[in-house]
C-alpha positions in Angstrom: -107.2 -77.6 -117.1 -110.8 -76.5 -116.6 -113.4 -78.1 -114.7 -117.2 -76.6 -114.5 -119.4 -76.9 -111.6 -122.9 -75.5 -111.0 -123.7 -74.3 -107.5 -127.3 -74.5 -106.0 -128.0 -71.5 -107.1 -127.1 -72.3 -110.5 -124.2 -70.0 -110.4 -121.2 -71.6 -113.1 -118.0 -72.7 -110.7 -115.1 -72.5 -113.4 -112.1 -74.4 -111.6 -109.1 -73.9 -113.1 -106.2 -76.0 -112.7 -102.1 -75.2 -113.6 -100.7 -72.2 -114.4 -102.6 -69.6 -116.7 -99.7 -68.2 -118.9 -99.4 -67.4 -122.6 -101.9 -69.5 -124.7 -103.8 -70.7 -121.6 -104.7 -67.1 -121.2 -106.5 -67.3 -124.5 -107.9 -71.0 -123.2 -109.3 -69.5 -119.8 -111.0 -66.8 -121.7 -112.4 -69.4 -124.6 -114.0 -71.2 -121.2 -115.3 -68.6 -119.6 -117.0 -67.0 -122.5 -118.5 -70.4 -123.2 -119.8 -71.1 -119.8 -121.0 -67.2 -119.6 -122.6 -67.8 -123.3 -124.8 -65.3 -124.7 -126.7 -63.9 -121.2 -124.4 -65.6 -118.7 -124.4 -63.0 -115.9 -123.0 -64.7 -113.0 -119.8 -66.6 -112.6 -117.2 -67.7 -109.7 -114.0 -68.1 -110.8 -112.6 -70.5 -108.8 -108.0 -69.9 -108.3 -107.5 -72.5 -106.0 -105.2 -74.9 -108.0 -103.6 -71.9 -109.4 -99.9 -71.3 -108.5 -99.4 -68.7 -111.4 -100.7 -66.5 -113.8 -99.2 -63.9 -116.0 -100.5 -60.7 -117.3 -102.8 -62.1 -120.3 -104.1 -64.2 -117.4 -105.2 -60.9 -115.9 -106.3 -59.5 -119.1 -108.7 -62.2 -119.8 -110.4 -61.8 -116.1 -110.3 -57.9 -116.7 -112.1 -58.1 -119.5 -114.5 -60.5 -118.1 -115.3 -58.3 -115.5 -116.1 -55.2 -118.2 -118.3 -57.3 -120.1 -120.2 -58.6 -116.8 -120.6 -55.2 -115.6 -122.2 -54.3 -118.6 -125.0 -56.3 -118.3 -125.3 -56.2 -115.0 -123.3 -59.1 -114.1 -120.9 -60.3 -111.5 -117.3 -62.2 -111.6 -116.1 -63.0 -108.4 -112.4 -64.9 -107.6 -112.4 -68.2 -105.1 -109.3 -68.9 -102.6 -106.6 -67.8 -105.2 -103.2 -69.1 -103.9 -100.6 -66.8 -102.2 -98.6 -66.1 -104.8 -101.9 -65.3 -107.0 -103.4 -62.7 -104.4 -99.9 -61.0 -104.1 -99.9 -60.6 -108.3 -103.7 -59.4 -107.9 -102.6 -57.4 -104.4 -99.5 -55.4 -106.7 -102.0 -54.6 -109.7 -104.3 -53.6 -107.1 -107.1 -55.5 -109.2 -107.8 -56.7 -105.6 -109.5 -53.8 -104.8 -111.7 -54.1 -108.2 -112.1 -57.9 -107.9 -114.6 -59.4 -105.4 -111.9 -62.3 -104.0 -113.6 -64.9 -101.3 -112.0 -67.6 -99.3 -114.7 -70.8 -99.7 -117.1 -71.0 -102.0 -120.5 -70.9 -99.9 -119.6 -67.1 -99.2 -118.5 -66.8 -102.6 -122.0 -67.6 -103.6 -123.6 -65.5 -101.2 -121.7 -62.4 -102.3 -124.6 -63.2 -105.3 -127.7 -62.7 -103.5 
């Protein structure tokens, strides 16, 4: 279900893969604690295998964001699928979520 990649710039690429409802809500956010660890500051979430998520799904990347902010730190979403971006679009978390397309300008929106 998760898959971790580094980019060059040493940002954490969290792939996720399947549909994030119920108890994979509380996987996703095990993961990304773990690749954020203690002073993890940076990470791109990456939706692209993504066809659904639910509410605790959205709670787990809100609360994500909080904590990055805190610190300092940055969250930003990669290529979520249609159906993803219309849940995010009808939340309007897509106006509080940095959402990118491919991944090189997802890593720019870093520097």
């Amino acid at each position: 279900m998760f898959e971790t990649a580094v980019s060059i710039n040493n940002i954490p690429i969290l792939r996720v893969k399947g549909k994030i409802i119920g108890n994979s809500a509380v996987s996703l956010k095990n993961e990304i604690d773990l690749q954020l660890g203690p002073t993890g500051t940076k990470l791109i979430l990456d939706l692209t295998e993504v066809p659904l998520l639910d509410s605790s799904a959205l709670s787990a990347i809100v609360a994500t964001l909080q904590k990055l902010r805190k610190t300092d730190g940055k969250m930003v979403l990669l290529n979520p699928q249609k159906s993803v971006m219309n849940v995010l679009k009808v939340t309007r978390l897509d106006s509080v979520l940095e959402v990118y397309s491919d991944e090189d300008t997802a890593i720019k929106a870093f520097n």
